[in-house]
C-alpha positions, 0 to 999 in steps of 0.5 A, spaced: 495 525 460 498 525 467 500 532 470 507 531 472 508 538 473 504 537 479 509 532 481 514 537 481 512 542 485 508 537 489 516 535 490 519 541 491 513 543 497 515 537 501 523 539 501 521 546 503 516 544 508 522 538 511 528 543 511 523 547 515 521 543 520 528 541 522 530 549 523 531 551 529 526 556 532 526 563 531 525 570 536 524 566 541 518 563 539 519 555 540 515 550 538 511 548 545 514 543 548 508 537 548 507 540 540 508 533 536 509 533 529 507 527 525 510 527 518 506 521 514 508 519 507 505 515 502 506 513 494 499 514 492 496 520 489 490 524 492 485 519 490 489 514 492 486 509 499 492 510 502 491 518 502 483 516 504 488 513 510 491 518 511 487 524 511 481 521 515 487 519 521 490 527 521 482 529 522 482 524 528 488 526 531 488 532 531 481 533 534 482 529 539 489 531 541 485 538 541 491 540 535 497 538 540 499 533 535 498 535 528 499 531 522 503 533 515 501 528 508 506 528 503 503 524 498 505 522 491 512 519 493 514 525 494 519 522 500 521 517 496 519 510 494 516 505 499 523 502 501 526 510 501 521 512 506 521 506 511 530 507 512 528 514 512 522 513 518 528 509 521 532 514 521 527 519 523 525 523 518 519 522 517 514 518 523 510 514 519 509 510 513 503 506 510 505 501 504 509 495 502 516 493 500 516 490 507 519 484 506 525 486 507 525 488 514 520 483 516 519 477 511 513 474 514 509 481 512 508 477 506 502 473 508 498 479 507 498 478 499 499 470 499 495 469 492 488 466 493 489 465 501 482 470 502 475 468 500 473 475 502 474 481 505 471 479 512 475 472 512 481 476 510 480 482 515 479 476 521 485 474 519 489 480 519 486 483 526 486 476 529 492 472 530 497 476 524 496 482 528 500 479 534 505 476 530 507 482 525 507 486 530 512 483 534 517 482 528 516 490 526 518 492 533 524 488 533 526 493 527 525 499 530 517 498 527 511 499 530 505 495 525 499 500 528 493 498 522 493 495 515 490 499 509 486 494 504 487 498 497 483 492 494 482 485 490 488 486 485 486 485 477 491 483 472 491 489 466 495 490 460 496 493 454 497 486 448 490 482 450 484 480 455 487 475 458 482 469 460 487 464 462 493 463 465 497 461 459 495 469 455 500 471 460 507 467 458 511 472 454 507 478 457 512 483 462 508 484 467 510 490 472 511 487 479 512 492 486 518 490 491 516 483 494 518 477 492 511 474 493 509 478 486 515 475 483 514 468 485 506 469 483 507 472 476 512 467 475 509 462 476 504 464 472 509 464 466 510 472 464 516 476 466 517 481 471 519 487 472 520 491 478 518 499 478 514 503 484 508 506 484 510 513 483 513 511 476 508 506 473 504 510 469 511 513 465 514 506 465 506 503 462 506 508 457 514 508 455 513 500 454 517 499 460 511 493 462 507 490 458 501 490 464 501 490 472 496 488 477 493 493 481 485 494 483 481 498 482 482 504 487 489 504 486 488 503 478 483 508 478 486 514 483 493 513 479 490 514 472 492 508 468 485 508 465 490 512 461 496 507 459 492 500 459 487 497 454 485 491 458 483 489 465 482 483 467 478 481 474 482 476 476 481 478 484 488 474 485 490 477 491 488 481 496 492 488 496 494 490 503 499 494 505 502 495 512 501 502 516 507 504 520 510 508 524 518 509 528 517 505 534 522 509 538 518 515 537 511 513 538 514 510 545 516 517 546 509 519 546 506 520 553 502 514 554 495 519 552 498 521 547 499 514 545 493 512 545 490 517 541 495 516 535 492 508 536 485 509 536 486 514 531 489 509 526 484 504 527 478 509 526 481 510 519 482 504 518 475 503 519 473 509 515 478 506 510 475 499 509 468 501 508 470 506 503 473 501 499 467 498 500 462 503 498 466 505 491 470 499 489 465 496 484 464 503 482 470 504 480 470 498 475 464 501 471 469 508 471 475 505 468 470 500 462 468 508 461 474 510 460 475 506 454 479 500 457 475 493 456 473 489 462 474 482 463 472 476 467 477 469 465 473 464 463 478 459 467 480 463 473 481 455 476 488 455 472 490 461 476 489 457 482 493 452 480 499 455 477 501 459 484 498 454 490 505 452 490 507 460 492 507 459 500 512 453 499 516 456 494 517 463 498 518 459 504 518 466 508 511 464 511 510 459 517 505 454 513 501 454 520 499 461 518 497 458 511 493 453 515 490 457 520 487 462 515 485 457 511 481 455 518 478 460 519 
């Protein structure tokens, strides 16, 4: 069973340490006047690639700004969902965010996730670090966003708790558990099953309570949040390429000395580089771990009806410029 008393006190730390943060010195004994503070918030557990993100970026700009800006993690949603966490960090409270849930900000960032757009991980991070990287980023800095990397948590894998699934036709009549963007709605309807939205953070509860049938997730993300637990079937579909977006409030980090800008960008694309290998190293790893656990691992016997059931996605959603699809598709 997942520990959700952990949670709580998780919760409760974090307010306390907020609620501090925004004290005004005591005694005399201000907070040094170069000293920055970065509050990092993200949904997944310790486990999770996001925290891998996370703490390797604090490791780094600590050191390299010899402590004069430090890092605080809250992890485990514990400064709300993803949607709560980016209008929080635009509201200032909190400088940093990695996740999804963007669309509603920049709807192109859409792109990431587009089903069966990325060959593999070199293609997808060519794509990603090339020419999106220029275009995303300037749509988040008109929204008061600065785009300072991406974590790839992972090929999505469709599980559930009713039967393998090894043809795009298993999935009609299942609910499946979808995030906060509409390109997974577009996606998994086109492959016939429902939807039904429900963050992270409350996953596990809403798969064990019968909330959804299944979701989609890969392994890192499927392991680190326990779902091993509330799911009988994995299947290694690899419909998409997981990617979230890691974000910081843009006014803030131009407030920054030029210096320290620089420390926190370099900072962030050192973790994304530990980040990927990480997967890298553990991934097929962790399929192994969740068959052990009990769940039963399949590959579909017809992946190509996938293919066909959602390559009307880009178009449908109309979100994303088709000369980007057509560009990745060249690369």
């Amino acid at each position: 069973m997942k520990n959700f008393g952990k949670k709580s006190v998780l919760v409760l730390v974090a307010i306390l340490v907020l609620a501090v943060s925004f004290l005004p010195a005591q005694g005399g004994k201000e907070q040094a006047k170069d000293q920055s503070v970065i509050r990092f918030g993200h949904a997944g557990a310790e486990g999770h690639q996001y925290h891998i993100f996370a703490t390797k970026f604090k490791e780094v700009v600590e050191k390299n700004s010899n402590g004069r800006i430090s890092v605080q993690i809250f992890p485990n949603a514990v400064l709300g969902n993803d949607r709560e966490m980016i209008e929080g960090m635009l509201m200032g409270q909190q400088e940093m965010f990695v996740g999804s849930s963007t669309t509603s900000w920049v709807p192109e960032s859409a792109v990431t996730d587009m089903p069966f757009l990325y060959r593999d991980y070199t293609h997808a991070y060519k794509s990603f670090d090339g020419f999106l990287k220029q275009e995303l980023g300037k749509r988040f800095e008109e929204n008061g966003l600065a785009l300072m990397g991406y974590v790839s948590i992972g090929w999505r894998n469709i599980s559930n708790n009713v039967k393998p699934i090894n043809t795009v036709s298993d999935l009609r009549g299942m609910k499946i558990r979808i995030p906060d963007m509409e390109v997974y709605s577009a996606t998994f309807k086109a492959m016939g099953a429902t939807t039904v939205t429900v963050s992270l953070n409350e996953l596990y509860l809403a798969l064990q309570q019968n909330v959804a049938d299944g979701q989609d997730n890969p392994a890192s993300t499927f392991y680190a949040q326990s779902f091993q637990e509330v799911q009988k079937y994995v299947t290694l579909t690899h419909h998409m390429l997981g990617t979230t977006f890691v974000l910081m409030n843009d006014k803030w980090l131009k407030g920054l000395s030029a210096e320290d800008q620089e420390i926190v960008r370099k900072a962030a694309r050192e973790a994304e580089e530990y980040q990927r290998q990480a997967l890298l190293d553990m991934e097929d790893e962790l399929v192994e771990n969740i068959r052990k656990a009990g769940v039963a691992v399949n590959k579909p016997t017809d992946i190509e009806s996938f293919r066909k059931s959602v390559a009307d996605v880009p178009k449908v959603l109309g979100t994303v410029p088709m000369d980007w699809i057509d560009a990745i598709n060249k690369l």
